[in-house]
C-alpha positions in Angstrom: 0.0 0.0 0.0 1.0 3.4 -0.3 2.2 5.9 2.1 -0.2 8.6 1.8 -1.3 11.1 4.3 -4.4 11.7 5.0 -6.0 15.0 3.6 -8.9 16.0 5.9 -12.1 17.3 3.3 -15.2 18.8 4.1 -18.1 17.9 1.7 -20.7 20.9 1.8 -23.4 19.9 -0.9 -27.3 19.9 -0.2 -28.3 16.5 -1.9 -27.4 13.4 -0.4 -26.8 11.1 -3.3 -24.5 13.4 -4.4 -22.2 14.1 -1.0 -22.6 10.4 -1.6 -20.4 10.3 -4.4 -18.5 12.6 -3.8 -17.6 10.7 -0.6 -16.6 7.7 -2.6 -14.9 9.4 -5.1 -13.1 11.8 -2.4 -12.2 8.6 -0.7 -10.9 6.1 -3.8 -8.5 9.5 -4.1 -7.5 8.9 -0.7 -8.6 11.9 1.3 -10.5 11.3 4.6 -14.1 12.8 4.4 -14.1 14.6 8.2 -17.9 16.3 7.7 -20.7 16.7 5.3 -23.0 19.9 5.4 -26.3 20.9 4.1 -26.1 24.1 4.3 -23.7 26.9 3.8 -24.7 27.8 7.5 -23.7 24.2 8.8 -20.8 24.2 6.7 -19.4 27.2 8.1 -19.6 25.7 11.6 -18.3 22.3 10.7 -15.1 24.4 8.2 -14.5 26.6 11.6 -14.5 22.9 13.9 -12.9 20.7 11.6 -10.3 22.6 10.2 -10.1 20.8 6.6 -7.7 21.1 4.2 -10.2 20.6 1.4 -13.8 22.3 1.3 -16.3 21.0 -2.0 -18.7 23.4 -2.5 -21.6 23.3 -4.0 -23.1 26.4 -5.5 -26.8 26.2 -5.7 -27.9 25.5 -2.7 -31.3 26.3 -1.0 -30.4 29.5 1.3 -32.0 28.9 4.4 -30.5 32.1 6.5 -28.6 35.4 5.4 -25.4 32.9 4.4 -25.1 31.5 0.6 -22.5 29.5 -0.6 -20.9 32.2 -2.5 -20.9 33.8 1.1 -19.4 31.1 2.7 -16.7 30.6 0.0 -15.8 34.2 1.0 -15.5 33.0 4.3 -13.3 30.5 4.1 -10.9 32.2 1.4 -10.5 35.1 4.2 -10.2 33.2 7.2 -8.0 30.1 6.2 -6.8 31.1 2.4 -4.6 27.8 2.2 -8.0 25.9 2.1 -8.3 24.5 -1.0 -12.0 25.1 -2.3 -13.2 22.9 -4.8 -16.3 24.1 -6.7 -19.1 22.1 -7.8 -22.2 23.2 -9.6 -24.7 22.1 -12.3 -24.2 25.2 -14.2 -22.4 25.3 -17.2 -18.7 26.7 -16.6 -19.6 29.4 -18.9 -22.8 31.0 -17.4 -22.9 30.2 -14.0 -25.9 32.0 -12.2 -26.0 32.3 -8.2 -29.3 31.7 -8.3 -30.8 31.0 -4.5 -33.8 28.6 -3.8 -36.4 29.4 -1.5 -38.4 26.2 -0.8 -39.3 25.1 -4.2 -39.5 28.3 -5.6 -36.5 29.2 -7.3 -35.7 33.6 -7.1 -34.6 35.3 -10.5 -31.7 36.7 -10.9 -31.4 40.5 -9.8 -28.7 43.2 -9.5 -26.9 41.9 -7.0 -23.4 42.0 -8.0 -23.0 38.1 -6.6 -25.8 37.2 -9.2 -24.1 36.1 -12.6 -20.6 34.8 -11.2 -18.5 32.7 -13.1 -16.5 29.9 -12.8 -13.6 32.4 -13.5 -14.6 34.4 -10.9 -13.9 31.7 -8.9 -11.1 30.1 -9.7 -9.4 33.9 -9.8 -10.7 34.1 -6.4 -8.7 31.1 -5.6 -10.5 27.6 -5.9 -8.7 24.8 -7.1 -10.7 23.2 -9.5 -14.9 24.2 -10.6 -16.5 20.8 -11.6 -19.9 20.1 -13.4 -22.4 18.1 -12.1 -24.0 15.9 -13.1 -20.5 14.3 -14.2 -17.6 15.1 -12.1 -14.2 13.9 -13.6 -12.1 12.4 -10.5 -9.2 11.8 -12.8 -8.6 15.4 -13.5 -9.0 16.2 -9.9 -7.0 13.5 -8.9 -4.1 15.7 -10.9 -5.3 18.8 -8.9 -4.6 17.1 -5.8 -1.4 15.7 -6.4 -0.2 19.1 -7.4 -1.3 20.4 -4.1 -0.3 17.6 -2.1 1.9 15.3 -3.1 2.3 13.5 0.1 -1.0 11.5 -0.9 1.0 9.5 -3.2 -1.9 9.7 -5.8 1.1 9.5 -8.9 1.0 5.7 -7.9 -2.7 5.2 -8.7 -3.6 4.0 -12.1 -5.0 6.6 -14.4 -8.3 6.1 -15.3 -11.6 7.4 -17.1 -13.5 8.0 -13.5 -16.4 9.9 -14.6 -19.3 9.5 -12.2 -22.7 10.7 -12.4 -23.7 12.8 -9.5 -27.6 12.6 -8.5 
């Protein structure tokens, strides 16, 4: 077996098939899922307990309080900026809306100046990687992480077409 070291990741996605795979996925890439939120709001408490090294973040999310994900990816790029953010969305890389969800009722786009970001915006603002549901390529992320840490020993894994299918 390898000698990796464990790279603690926080999985902050509002649909549980999906922090489903990404669990697995995470895991066969061998980083150690320490939390799952539902919320930007729980996964601001579990970033500021847990301390990861790797936050997924999921874009649209229902906004259940004054904090969105966009919000919290704010957070975390102020108060620990060595976090690497990975973002996941189901909109297209090229016109990503923040739209927020309200129940079932989903809020149009407005002038707020967080409305309309893209997945530039946020991989200038410092994410590692912006990934498209529903199919999230864990080879190409696999070469994001062993970039970034190298101590996981991931250049010893067998390439592979690992494509899943996110819920």
């Amino acid at each position: 077996m390898t000698n990796q070291a464990a790279i603690k990741t926080l999985i902050v996605e509002d649909s549980m098939p999906t922090r489903r795979m990404l669990r697995a996925g995470l895991e066969t890439l061998g980083c150690t899922v320490v939390g799952e939120a539902e919320s930007p709001s729980q996964g601001l408490k579990l970033f500021r307990e847990l301390d990861p090294d790797i936050v997924t973040l999921d874009l649209i999310m229902p906004q259940i309080d004054d904090l969105n994900a966009d919000g919290l990816f704010k957070i975390i790029r102020h108060e620990k900026p060595e976090t690497s953010v990975i973002v996941i969305s189901s909109m297209p890389r090229q016109r990503l809306l923040n739209r927020r969800t309200l129940g079932n009722e989903e809020r149009q786009p407005s002038d707020d100046p967080s409305e309309g970001l893209s997945a530039s915006h946020y991989l200038a603002q410092g994410a590692i990687a912006y990934l498209e549901k529903p199919f999230v390529n864990y080879d190409q992320l696999r070469d994001k992480l062993e970039a970034l840490y190298p101590q996981m020993g991931l250049s010893t894994r067998q390439p592979g077409a690992r494509v899943f299918k996110l819920a």
